[in-house]
C-alpha positions in Angstrom: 60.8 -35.7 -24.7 63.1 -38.5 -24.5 66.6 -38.2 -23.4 68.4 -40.6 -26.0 71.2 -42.7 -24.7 74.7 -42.4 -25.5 77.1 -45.4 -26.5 80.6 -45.3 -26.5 82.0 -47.4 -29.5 85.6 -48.3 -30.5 86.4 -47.2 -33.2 88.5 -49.5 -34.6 86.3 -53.0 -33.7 82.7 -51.5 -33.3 82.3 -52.6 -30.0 80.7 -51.4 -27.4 80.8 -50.8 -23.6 77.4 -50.7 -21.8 77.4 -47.5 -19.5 79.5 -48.6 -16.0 80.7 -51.7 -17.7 83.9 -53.3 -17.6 86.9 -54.3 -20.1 86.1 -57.6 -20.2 82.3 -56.6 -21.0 82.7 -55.1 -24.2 80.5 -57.1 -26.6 79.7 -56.1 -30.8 77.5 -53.4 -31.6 74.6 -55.8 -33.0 74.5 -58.1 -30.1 74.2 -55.1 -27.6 70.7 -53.5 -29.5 69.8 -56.7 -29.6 69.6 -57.4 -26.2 68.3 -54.3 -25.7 65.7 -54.2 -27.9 67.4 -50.9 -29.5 68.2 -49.8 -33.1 70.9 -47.5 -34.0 68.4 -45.1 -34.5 67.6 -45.0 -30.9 71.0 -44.4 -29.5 73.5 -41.9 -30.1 77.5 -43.0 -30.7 80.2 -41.8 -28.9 83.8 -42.6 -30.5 86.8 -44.2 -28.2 89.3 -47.0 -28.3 88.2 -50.7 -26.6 90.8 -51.9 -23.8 92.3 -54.3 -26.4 92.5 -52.2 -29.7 93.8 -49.6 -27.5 96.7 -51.7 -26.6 97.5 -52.5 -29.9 97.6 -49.1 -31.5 99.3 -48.0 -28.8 102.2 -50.8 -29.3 101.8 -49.7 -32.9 102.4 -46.4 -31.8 105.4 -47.4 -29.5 103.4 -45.5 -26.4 104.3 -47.2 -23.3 100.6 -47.5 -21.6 102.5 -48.6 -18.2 103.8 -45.2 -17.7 101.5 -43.3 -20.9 104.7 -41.3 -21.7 105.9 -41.4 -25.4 109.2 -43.3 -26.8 110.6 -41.7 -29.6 110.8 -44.1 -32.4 114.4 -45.2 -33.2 116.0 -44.0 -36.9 117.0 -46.9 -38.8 
């Protein structure tokens, strides 16, 4: 039996980090199972936030990612 891969994908772009990869190597789903000769039947999907959708939901979420404490949003 075949272990079947797992691939982490953001979950707010789709796209995906091949397993040791980098920031910068984060490439769309499709082009990924393309290269690899892959369908998404063949992997299984693992759910996480991209380097640069993470650091806009965190400025969204006004979460400094220098010091990953929590600023409490100003009243206005």
């Amino acid at each position: 039996m075949a272990t079947v891969p797992i691939l982490t994908v953001c979950c707010v772009c789709k796209h995906v980090a091949p397993t040791g990869s980098t920031p910068s190597q984060w490439m769309p789903m499709s082009t990924f199972l393309e290269q690899q000769h892959l369908r998404p039947v063949d992997v299984r999907f693992s759910h996480t936030y991209c380097p640069i959708c993470y650091q806009q939901q965190a400025e969204a979420w006004a979460i400094s990612t220098k010091t990953g404490s929590e600023e409490t949003p100003r009243a206005a």
